[in-house]
C-alpha positions in Angstrom: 173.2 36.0 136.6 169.8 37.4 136.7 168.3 40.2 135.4 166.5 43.0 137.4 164.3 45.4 135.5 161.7 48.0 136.8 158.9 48.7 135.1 156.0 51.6 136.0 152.7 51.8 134.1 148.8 53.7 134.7 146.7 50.4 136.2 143.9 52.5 136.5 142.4 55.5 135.4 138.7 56.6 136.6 137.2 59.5 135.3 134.5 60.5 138.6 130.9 62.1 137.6 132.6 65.6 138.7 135.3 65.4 136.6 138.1 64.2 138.8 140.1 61.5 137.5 141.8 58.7 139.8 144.7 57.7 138.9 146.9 54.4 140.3 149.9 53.5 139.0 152.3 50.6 139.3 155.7 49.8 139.5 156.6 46.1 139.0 160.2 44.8 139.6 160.9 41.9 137.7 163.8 39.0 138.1 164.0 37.3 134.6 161.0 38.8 133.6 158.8 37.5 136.4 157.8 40.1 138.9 158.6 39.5 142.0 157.2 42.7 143.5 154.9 45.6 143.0 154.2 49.1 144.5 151.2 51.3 144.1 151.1 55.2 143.9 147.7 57.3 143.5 146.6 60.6 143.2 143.3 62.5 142.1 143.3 65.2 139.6 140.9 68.0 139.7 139.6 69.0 136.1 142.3 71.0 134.5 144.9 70.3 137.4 148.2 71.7 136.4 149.8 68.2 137.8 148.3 66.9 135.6 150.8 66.8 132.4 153.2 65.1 135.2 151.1 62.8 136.2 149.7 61.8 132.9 153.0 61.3 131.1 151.5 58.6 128.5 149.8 60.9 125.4 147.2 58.3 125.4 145.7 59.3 129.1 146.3 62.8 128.3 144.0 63.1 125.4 141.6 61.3 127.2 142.0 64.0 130.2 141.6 66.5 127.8 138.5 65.4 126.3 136.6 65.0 129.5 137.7 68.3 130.9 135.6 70.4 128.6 134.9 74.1 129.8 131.8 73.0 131.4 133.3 70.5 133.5 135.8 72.6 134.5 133.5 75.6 135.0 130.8 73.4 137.4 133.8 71.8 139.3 134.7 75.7 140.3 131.4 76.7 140.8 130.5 73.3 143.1 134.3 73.9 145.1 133.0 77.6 145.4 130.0 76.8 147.0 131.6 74.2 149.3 133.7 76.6 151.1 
């Protein structure tokens, strides 16, 4: 009998020069332990995006979220959406 597992993991994770940060991640189904299929998901977080502790739900790309969205970032990211609209 084989065995079906599914198994979902960040594949990528770019931080952009205005202090979005892509994210992709994958889900891999696997028969045996050999996957047999995959599905992307992605999304782009705004510096300090409330989605963003969903999103992010491994600590290790949440520190690193945290780090780059100092108040600066977050306070030119306003200030260049402000004067965009």
């Amino acid at each position: 009998m084989s065995i079906f597992t599914e198994v979902t993991y960040i594949s990528q994770f770019n931080i952009q020069p205005n202090g979005c940060i892509g994210v992709r991640k994958t889900t891999d189904v696997l028969k045996d332990g050999v996957v047999i299929s995959s599905t992307y998901w992605r999304c782009v977080l705004a510096p300090n995006a409330p989605q963003a502790s969903i999103v992010l739900d491994e600590p290790y790309y949440a520190a690193i979220a945290a780090a780059a969205w100092t108040p600066e970032v977050i306070a030119a990211y306003q200030a260049q959406q402000a004067q965009a609209a």
